[in-house]
C-alpha positions as CSV (number, residue, x, y, z in Angstrom):
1,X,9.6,95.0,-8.7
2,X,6.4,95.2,-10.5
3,X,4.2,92.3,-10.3
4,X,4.7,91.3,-14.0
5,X,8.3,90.8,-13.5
6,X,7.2,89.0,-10.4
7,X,5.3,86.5,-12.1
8,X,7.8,86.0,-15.0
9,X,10.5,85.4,-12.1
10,X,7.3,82.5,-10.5
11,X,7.5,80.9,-13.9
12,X,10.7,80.6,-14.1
13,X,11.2,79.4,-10.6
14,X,8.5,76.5,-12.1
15,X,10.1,75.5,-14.9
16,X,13.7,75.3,-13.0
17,X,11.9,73.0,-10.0
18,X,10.4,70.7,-13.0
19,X,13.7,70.3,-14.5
20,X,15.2,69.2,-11.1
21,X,12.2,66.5,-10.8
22,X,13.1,65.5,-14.4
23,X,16.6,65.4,-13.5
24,X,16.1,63.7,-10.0
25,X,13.8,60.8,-12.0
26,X,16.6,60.4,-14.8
27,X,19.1,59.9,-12.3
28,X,17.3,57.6,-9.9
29,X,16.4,56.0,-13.0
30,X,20.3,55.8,-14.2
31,X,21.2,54.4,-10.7
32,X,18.8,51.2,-10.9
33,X,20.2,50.5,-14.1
34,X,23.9,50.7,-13.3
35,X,22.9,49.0,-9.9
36,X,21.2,46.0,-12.2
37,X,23.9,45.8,-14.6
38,X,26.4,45.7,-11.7
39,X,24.3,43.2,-9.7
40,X,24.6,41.1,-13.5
41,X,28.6,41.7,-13.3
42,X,29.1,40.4,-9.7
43,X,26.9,37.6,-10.5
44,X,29.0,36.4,-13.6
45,X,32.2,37.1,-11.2
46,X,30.5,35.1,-8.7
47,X,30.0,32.1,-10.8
48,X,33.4,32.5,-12.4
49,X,35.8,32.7,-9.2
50,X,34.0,29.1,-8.1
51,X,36.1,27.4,-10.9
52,X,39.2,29.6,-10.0
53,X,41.5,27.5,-7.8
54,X,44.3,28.8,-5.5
55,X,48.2,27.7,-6.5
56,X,50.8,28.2,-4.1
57,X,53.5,30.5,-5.7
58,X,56.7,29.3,-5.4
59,X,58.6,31.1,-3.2
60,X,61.4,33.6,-3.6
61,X,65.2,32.1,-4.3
62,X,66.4,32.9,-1.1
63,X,69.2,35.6,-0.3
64,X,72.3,34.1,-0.1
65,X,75.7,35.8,1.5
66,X,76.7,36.4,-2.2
67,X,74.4,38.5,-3.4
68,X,75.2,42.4,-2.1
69,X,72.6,44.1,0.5
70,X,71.6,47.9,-0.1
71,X,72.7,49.9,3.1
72,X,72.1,53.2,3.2
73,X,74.9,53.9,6.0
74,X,77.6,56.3,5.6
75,X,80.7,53.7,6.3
76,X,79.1,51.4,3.8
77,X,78.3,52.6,1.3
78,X,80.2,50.8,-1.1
79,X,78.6,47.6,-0.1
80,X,75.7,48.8,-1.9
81,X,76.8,49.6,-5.1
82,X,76.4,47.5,-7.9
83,X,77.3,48.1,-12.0
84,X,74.4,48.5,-14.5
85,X,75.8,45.7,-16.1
86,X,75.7,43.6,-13.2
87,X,72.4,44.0,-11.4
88,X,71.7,41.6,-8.5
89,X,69.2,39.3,-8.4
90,X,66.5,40.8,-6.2
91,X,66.8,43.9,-8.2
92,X,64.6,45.2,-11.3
93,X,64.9,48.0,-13.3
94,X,61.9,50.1,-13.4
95,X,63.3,52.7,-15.9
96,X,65.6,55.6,-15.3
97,X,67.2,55.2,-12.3
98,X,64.4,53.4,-10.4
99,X,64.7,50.1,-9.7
100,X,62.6,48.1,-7.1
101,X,64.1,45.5,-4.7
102,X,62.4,42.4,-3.6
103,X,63.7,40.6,-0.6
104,X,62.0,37.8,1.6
105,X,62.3,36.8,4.9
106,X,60.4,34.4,7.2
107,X,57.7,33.6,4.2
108,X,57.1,37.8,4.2
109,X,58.1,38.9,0.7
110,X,58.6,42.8,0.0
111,X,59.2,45.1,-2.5
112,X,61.2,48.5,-1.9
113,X,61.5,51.1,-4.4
114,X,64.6,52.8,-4.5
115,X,66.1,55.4,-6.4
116,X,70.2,54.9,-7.5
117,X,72.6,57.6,-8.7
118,X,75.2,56.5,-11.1
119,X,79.0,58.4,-9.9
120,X,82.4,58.6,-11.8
121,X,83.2,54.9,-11.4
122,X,80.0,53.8,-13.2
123,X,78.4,52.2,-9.7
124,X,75.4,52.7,-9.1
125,X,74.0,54.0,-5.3
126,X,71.2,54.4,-3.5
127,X,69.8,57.9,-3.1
128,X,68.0,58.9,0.1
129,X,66.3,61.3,-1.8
């Protein structure tokens, strides 16, 4: 390497090092002003959640012996089923075949998302899958 292509590859080397400065002040500069406009966010959050008050949700209607369980054993399986026409309660339709079940028990409400399979009947069944 002659020493003109030496000192084209030192300039170079410069002006990339400069460009990381000017990069390095941009950002830091970027950060204070997304930190300041945060800071301003969580300040007009702050000042909003002290007028927010908590309300007690009503809770779930609870289960009663009428309304079917999903079981995934084998023996039962029909115990399980339900028609689209007549979906329990505690069920919603998520689209497709998806539907998501919402039971409670002991003040512990939970959601369960469960894929059903219509067969030949027209009942619908849960799918392990």
């Amino acid at each position: 390497m002659t020493q003109l292509e030496e000192n084209a590859l030192v300039v170079q080397l410069k002006a990339l090092m400069d460009m990381i400065k000017d990069m390095k002040s941009e950002m830091k500069a970027g950060k204070e002003k997304v930190k300041n406009i945060l800071q301003i966010k969580v300040e007009e959050i702050e000042g909003k959640t002290e007028k927010i008050t908590m309300k007690r949700v009503a809770p779930l209607a609870s289960t009663n012996a009428s309304v079917k369980k999903v079981c995934f054993f084998k023996d039962s399986k029909k115990d399980s089923s339900f028609k689209p026409d007549a979906v329990p309660e505690n069920h919603f339709h998520l689209g497709r075949s998806n539907y998501a079940i919402v039971s409670d028990f002991a003040d512990v409400a939970r959601i369960h998302l469960r894929q059903y399979k219509l067969d030949a009947t027209g009942s619908l069944f849960p799918t392990k899958s």
